[in-house]
C-alpha positions as CSV (number, residue, x, y, z in Angstrom):
1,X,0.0,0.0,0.0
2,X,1.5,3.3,-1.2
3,X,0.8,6.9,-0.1
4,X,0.9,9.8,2.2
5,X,-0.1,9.8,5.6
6,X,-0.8,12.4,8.3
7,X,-1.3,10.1,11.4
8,X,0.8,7.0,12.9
9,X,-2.1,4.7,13.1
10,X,-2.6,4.7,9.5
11,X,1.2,4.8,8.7
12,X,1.2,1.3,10.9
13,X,-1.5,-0.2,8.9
14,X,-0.4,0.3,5.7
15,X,3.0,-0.9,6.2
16,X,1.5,-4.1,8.6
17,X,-1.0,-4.6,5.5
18,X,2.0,-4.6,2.9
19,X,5.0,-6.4,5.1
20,X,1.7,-9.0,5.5
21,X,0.9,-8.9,1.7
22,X,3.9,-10.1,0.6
23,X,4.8,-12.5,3.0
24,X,7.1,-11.0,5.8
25,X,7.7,-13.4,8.8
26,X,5.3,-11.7,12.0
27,X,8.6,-10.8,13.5
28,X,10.2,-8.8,10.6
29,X,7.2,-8.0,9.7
30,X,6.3,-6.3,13.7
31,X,9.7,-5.2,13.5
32,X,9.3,-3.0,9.9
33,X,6.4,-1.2,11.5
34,X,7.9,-0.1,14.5
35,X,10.7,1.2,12.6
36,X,9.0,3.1,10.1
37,X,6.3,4.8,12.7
38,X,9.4,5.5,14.8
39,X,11.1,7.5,11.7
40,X,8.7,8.8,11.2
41,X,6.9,10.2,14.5
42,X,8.7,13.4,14.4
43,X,7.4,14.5,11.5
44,X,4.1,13.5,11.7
45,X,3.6,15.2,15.4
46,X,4.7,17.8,13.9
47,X,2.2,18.1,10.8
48,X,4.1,17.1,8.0
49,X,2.9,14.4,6.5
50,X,5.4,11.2,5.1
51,X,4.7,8.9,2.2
52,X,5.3,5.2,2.5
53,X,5.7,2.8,-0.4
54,X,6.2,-1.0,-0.9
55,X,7.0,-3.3,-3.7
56,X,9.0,-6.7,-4.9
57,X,12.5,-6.7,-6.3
58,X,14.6,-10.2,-7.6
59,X,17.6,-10.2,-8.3
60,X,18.1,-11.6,-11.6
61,X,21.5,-13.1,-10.8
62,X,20.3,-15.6,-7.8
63,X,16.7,-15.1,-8.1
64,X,16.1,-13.8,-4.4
65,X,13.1,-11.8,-3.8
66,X,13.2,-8.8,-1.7
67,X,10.3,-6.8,-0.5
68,X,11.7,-2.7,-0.5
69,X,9.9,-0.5,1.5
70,X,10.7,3.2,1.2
71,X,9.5,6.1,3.7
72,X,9.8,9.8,2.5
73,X,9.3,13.0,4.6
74,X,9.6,15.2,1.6
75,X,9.2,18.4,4.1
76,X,11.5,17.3,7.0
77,X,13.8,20.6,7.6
78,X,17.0,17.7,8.0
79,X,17.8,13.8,7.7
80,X,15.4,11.2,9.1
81,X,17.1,9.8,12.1
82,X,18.7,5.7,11.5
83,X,20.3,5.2,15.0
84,X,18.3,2.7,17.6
85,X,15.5,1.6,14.8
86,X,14.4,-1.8,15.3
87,X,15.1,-2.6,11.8
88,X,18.6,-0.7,10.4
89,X,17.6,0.6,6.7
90,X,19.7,-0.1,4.3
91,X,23.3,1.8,4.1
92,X,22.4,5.3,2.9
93,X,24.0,9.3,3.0
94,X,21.9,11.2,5.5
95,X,19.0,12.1,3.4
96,X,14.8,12.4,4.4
97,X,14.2,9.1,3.0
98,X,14.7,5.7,4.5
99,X,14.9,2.2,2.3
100,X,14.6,-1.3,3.9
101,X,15.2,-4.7,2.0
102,X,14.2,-7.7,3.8
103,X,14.0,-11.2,2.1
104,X,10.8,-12.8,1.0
105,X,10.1,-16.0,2.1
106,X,10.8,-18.7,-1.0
107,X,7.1,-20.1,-0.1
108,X,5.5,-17.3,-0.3
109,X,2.4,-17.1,-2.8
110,X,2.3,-13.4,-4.5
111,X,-1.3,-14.1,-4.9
112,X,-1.9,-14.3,-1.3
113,X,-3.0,-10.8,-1.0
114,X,-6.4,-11.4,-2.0
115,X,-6.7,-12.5,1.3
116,X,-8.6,-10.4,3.6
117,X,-7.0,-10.0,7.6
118,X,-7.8,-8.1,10.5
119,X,-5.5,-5.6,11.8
120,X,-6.4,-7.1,14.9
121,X,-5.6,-10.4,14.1
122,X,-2.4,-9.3,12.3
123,X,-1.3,-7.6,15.4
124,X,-2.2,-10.9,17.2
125,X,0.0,-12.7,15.4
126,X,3.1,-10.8,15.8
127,X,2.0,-10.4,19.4
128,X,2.5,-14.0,19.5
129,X,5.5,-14.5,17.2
130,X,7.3,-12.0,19.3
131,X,6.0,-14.1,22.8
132,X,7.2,-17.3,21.1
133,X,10.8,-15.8,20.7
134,X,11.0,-14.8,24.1
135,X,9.5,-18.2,25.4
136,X,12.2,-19.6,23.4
137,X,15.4,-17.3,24.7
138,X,13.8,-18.0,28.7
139,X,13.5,-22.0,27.8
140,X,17.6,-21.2,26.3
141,X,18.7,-19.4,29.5
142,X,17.2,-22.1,31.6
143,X,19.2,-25.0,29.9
144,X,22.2,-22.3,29.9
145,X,21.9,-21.8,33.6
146,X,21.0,-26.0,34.4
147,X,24.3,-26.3,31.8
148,X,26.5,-23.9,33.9
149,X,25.9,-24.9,37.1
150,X,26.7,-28.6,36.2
151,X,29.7,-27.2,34.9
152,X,30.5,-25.5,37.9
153,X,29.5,-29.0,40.0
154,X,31.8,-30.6,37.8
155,X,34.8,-28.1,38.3
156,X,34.4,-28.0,42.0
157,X,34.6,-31.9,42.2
158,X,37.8,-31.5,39.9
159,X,39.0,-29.2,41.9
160,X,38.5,-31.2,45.2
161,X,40.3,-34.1,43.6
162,X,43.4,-32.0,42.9
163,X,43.3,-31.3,46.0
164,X,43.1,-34.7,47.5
165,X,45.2,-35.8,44.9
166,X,48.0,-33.3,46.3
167,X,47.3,-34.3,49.7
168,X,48.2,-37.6,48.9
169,X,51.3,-36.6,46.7
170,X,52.3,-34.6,49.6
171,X,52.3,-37.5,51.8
172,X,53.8,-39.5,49.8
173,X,56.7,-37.1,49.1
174,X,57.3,-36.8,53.5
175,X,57.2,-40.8,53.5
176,X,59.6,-41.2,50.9
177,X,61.8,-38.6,52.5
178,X,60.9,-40.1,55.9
179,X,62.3,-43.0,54.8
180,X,65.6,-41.4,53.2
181,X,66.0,-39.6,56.8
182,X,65.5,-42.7,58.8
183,X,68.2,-44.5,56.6
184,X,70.7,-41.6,57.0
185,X,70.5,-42.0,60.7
186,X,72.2,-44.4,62.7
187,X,71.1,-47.3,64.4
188,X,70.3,-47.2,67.9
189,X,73.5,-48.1,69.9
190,X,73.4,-51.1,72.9
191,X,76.3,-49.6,75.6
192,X,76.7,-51.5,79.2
193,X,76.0,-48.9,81.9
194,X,74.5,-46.4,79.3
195,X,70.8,-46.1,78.4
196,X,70.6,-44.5,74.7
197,X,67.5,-43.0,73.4
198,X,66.2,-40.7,70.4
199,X,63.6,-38.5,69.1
200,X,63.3,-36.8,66.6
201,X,60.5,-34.5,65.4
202,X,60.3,-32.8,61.5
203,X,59.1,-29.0,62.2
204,X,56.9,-30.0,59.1
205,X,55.4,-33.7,58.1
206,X,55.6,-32.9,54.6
207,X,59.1,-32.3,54.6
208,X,61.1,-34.3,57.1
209,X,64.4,-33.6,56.0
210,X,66.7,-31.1,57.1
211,X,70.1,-29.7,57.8
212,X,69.4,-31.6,61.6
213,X,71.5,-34.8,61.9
214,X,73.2,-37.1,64.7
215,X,76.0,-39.5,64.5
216,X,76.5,-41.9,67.8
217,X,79.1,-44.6,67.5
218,X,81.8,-46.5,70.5
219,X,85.5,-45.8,70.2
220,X,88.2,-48.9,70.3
221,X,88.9,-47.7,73.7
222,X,84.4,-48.1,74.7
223,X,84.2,-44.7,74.8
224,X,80.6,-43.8,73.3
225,X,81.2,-40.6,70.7
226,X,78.1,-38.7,69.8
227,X,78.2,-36.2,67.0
228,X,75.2,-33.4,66.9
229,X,75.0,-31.2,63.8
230,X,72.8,-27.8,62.3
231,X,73.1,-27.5,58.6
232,X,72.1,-24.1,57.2
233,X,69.1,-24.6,55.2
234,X,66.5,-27.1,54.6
235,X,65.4,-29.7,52.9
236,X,67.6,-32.3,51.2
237,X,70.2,-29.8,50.5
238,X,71.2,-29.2,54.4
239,X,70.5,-33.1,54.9
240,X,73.3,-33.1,52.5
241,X,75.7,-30.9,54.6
242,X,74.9,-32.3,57.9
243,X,75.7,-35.9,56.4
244,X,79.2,-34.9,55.3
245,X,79.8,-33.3,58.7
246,X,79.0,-36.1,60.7
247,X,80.7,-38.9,58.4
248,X,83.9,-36.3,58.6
249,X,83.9,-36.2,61.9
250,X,83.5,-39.9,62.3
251,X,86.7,-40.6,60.2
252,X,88.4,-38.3,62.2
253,X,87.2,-39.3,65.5
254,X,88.3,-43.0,64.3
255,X,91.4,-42.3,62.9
256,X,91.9,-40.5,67.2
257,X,92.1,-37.1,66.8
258,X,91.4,-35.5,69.6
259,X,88.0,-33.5,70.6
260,X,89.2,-30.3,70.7
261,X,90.7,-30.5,67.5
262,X,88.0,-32.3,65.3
263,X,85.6,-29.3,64.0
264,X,89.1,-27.4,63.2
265,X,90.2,-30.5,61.2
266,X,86.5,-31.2,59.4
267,X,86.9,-27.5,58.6
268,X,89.8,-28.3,56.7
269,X,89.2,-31.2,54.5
270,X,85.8,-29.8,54.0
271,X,86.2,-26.6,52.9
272,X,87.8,-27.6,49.7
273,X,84.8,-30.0,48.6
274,X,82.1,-27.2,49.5
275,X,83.2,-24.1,49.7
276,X,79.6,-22.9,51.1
277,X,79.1,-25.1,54.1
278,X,77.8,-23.5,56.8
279,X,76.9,-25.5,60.2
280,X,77.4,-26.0,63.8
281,X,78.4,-29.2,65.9
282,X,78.4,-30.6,69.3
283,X,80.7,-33.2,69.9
284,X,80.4,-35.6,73.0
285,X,82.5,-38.1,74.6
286,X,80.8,-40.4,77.3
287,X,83.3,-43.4,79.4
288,X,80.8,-45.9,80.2
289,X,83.0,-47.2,83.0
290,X,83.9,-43.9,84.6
291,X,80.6,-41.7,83.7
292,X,83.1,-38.6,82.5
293,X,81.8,-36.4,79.9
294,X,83.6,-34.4,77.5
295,X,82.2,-31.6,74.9
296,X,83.1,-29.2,72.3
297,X,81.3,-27.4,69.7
298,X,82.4,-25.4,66.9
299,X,81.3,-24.4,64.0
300,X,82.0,-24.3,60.0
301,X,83.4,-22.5,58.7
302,X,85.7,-21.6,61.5
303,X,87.7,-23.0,64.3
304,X,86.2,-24.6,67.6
305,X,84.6,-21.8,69.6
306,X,86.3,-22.9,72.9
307,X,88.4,-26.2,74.4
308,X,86.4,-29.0,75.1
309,X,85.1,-29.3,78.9
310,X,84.6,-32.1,81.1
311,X,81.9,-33.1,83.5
């Protein structure tokens, strides 16, 4: 339906009647006339009247039918505003007329104008093609919300398998290095007139190793030596350090040096092999058959810190 109008209503109708008339889908078709009464309020409020007119075009290359609809307001005193319309017109300079192209349906009977409809049943059924949309994006966000929170069910039972699954490598990882630390310490000792005992205590279960270590061993002559050594550090790295303390110091003490001179002499061959050891050790001599005590300490690198004393 072509020609000039003066009010909105009758602007709406002609352009439901034509989008309808040659076979526009309810939503395009509810979306073409809110576009074109929304051009084309200003004008109209105003007093100026617009002119609205629809046809067919094909395109002769693929056949496509398009339906063009065209509103002019031949008196507007600028350009016809584009921005926000619920339908963009097609690409055009800023002039007073607006052009949409919108497919035709490859069903569609031109003869099917003949038919009489209702502008109140025409409205209907957009009303309703525009409720079944929505009906359809709520039923989408309710699969996309059921969808996401099984997702996020799934990650936090992922995530509190990582976690148990760390747990579990972490105790693993202490028992393996419990069982490194319990090989690097000596055997409890069996001395007449002496009652030995140890414990010892990792600061953290995950970790047991350290730079704490003791050595306990008799002499030829039944003396009972006991080496007790602080590696800087921790971890495996000290362990490393106390170990070649304490095995230094046994050589020594078995080849019979004396007390006072062992941390000097550990210093010394030492040294060389690891320039950056750094730990402290307390050297004791027990005589089961007397009860007399002797100690030293010292540290490296340096010499003893004082002479051995006796209890």
């Amino acid at each position: 339906m072509n020609g000039t109008f003066h009010s909105l209503a009758a602007l709406r109708s002609a352009v439901r009647s034509a989008a309808r008339r040659h076979g526009l889908p309810p939503e395009v078709r509810s979306r073409l006339v809110l576009s074109v009464a929304d051009a084309a309020e200003a004008e109209v409020t105003v007093g100026r009247p617009v002119t609205f007119a629809a046809g067919i075009e094909t395109n002769p290359d693929s056949g496509t039918s398009f339906m063009t609809a065209t509103l002019t307001a031949p008196r507007a005193p600028g350009p016809l505003a584009r921005m926000g319309l619920p339908l963009p017109p097609a690409p055009a300079p800023p002039s007073t007329t607006l052009t949409w192209h919108m497919p035709v349906p490859a069903a569609h009977d031109a003869h099917s104008g003949v038919v009489q409809h209702s502008e109140a049943g025409t409205v209907d059924e957009e009303l309703r093609a525009a409720l079944a949309i929505t009906d359809a994006l709520r039923a989408e966000h309710r699969r996309l919300k059921h969808e996401l929170a099984e997702t996020n069910g799934g990650v936090l039972a992922l995530y509190v398998q990582l976690e148990e699954r760390d747990e579990q490598l972490r105790r693993a990882h202490g028992a393996m290095l419990q069982e490194l630390e319990d090989a690097l310490r000596p055997a409890p000792l069996t001395v007449e007139g002496l009652e030995l005992a140890v414990h010892y205590a990792p600061a953290d279960p995950h970790a047991p190793t350290g730079g704490d270590l003791y050595d306990w061993f008799t002499l030829p002559d039944g003396t009972l030596h006991i080496t007790v050594v602080d590696a800087l550090g921790h971890g495996v790295g000290s362990t490393r350090t106390a170990l070649a303390v304490t095995h230094t110091v046994r050589t020594l003490a078995l080849e019979g040096h004396p007390l006072r001179s062992l941390v000097a002499r550990a210093h010394e061959l030492l040294t060389p092999l690891a320039p950056g050891l750094m730990a402290t050790a307390l050297l004791v001599r027990i005589d089961p058959a007397t009860g007399d005590v002797e100690l030293a300490n010292g540290s490296l690198p340096g010499l003893p810190i004082g002479p051995p004393w006796a209890a």
